[in-house]
C-alpha positions as CSV (number, residue, x, y, z in Angstrom):
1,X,8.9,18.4,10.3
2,X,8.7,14.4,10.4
3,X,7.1,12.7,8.1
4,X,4.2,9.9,8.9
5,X,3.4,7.1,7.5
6,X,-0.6,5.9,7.3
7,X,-1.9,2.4,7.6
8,X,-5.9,2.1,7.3
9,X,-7.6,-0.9,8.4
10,X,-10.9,-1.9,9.8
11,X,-11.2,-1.8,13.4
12,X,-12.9,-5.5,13.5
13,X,-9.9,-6.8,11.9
14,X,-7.0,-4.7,13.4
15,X,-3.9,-3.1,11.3
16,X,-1.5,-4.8,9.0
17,X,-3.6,-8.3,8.5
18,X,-2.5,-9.3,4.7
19,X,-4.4,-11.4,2.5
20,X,-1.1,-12.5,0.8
21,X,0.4,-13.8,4.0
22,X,-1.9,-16.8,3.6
23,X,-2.3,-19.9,1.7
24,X,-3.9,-18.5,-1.9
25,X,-7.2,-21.1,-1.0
26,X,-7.4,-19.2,2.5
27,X,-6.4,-15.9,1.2
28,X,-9.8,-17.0,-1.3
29,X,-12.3,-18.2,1.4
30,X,-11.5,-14.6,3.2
31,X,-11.9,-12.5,0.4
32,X,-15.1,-14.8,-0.4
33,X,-16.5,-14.1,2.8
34,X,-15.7,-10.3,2.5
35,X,-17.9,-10.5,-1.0
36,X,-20.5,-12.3,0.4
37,X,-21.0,-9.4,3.4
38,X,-20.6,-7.2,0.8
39,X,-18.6,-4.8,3.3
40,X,-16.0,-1.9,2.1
41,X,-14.2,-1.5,-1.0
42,X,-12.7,-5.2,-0.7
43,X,-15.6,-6.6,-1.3
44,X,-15.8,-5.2,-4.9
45,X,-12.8,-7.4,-6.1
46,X,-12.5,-9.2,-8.9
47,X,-12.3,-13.0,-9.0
48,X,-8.6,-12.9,-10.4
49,X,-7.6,-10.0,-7.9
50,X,-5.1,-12.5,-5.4
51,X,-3.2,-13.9,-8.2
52,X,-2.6,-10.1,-10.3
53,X,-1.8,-8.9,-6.4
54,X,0.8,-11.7,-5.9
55,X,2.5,-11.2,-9.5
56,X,2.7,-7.2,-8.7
57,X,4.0,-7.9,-5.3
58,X,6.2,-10.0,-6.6
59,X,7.5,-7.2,-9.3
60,X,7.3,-4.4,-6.7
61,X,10.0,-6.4,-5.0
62,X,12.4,-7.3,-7.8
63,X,12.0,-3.5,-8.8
64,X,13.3,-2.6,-5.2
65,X,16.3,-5.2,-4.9
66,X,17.3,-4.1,-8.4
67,X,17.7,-0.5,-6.6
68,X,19.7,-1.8,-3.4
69,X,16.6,-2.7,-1.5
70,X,16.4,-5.2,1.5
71,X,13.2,-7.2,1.8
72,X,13.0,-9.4,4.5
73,X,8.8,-10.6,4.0
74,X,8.1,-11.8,0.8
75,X,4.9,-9.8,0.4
76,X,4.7,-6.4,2.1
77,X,2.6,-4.6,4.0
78,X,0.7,-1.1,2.7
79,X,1.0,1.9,4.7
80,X,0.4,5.8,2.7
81,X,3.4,8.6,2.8
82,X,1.9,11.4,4.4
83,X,-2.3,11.1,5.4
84,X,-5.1,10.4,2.9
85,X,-8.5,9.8,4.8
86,X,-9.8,8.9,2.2
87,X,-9.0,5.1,2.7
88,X,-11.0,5.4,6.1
89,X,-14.3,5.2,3.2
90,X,-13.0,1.7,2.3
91,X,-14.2,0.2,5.8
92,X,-17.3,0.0,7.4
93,X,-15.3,0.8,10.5
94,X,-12.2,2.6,9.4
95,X,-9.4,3.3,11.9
96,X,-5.8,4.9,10.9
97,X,-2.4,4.9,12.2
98,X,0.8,6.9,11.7
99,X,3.9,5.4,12.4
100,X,7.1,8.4,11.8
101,X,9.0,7.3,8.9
102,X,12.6,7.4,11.1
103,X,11.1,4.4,12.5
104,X,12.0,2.4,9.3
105,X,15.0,0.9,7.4
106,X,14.7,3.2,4.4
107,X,15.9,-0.4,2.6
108,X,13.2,-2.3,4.1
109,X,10.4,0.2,2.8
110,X,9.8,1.1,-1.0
111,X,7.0,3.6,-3.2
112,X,4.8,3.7,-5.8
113,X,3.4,7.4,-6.6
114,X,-0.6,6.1,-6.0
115,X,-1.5,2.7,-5.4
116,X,0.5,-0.1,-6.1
117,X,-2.2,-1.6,-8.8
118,X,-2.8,1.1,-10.7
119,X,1.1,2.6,-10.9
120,X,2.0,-1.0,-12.7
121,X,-1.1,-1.4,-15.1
122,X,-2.2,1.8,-16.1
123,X,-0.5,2.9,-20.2
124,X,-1.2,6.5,-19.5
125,X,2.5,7.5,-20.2
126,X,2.8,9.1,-17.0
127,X,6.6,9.4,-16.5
128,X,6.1,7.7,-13.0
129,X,4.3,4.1,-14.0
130,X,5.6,1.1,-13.7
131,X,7.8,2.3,-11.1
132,X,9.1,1.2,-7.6
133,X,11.4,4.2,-5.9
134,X,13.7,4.1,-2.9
135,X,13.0,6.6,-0.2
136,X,15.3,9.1,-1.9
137,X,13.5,8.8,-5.4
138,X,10.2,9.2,-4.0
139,X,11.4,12.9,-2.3
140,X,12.5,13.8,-5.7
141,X,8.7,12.9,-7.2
142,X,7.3,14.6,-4.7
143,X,9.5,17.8,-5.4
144,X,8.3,17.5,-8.8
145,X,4.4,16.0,-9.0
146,X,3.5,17.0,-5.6
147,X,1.2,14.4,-2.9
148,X,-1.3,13.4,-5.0
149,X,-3.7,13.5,-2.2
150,X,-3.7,17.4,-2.3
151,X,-3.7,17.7,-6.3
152,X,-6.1,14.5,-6.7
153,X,-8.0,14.2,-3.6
154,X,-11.2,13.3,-5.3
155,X,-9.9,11.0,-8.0
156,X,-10.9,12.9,-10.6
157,X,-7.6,13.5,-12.7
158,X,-6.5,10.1,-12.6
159,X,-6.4,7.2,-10.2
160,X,-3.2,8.4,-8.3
161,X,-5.2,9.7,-5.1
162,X,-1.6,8.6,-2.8
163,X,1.8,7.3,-2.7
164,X,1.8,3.8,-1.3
165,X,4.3,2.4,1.3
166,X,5.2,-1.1,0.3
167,X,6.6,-2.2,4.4
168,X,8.9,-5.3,3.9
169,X,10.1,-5.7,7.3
170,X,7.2,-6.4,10.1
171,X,9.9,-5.7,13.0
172,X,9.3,-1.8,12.7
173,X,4.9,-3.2,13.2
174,X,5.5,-5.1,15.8
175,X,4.0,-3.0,18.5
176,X,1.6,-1.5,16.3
177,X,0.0,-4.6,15.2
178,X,-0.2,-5.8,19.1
179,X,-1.8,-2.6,20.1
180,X,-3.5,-1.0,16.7
């Protein structure tokens, strides 16, 4: 059976629009006007969220060329292995996509087992923190810990609730971004 890959967004906006592919003061005055609506989980950010996102970001890609990987943007996009409709709850209008994962250059597209913020900041000892695995690693995580979206669906066993997609090539979004 393929595997999918999930990208939520809100319908108002359409899929794959990334705060970190603006200037950090416009990056700013959008979140800032996401706060002020007070709309979806965005709007609960903290003040020095853009700048920890960037430094992550610009970890999660080091991690990944360290291992072989192939980034072409500098900052990627966010897509889920496998579904977690969860993330619709994070929109006032929440859509989701699935794009197969054969559609992808496994060295253009790298993991984190749950979200990308709290895999790198979270001292739990958890074997899998602080961690950015090809396509081939994450299988073997999976073999072992399972989606956390089945054993953790409602957060309450830790904040891994998904494995995150880090998408560092926009070629493979092309026609998804056009069309949503």
């Amino acid at each position: 059976m393929e595997k999918l890959l999930y990208h939520y967004y809100d319908a108002s906006t359409g899929p794959f629009c990334n705060l970190s592919d603006l200037e950090l003061d416009d990056a700013e005055g959008v979140l800032g006007n996401i706060r002020s609506e007070g709309k979806g989980f965005a709007s609960k950010r903290s003040p020095e969220y853009l700048a920890l996102r960037r430094e992550l970001e610009t970890s999660a890609r080091t991690m990944f060329e360290r291992k072989g990987g192939k980034p072409v943007r500098r900052y990627p996009h966010y897509m889920t292995f496998e579904a977690c409709p969860w993330l619709l709850s994070w929109y006032t209008n929440g859509k989701e996509l699935c794009i197969p994962i054969t559609e992808f250059d496994p060295f253009t597209i790298s993991f984190t087992y749950g979200d990308l913020f709290p895999t790198m900041r979270y001292q739990d000892g958890k074997p899998y923190r602080n961690q950015v695995y090809t396509i081939d690693e994450i299988y073997e995580m999976i073999r072992q810990y399972g989606l956390p979206q089945e054993w953790n669906a409602d957060g309450t066993l830790g904040p891994e609730r998904y494995i995150e997609v880090q998408i560092w090539d926009d070629v493979p979004l092309r026609t998804y971004k056009e069309h949503g």
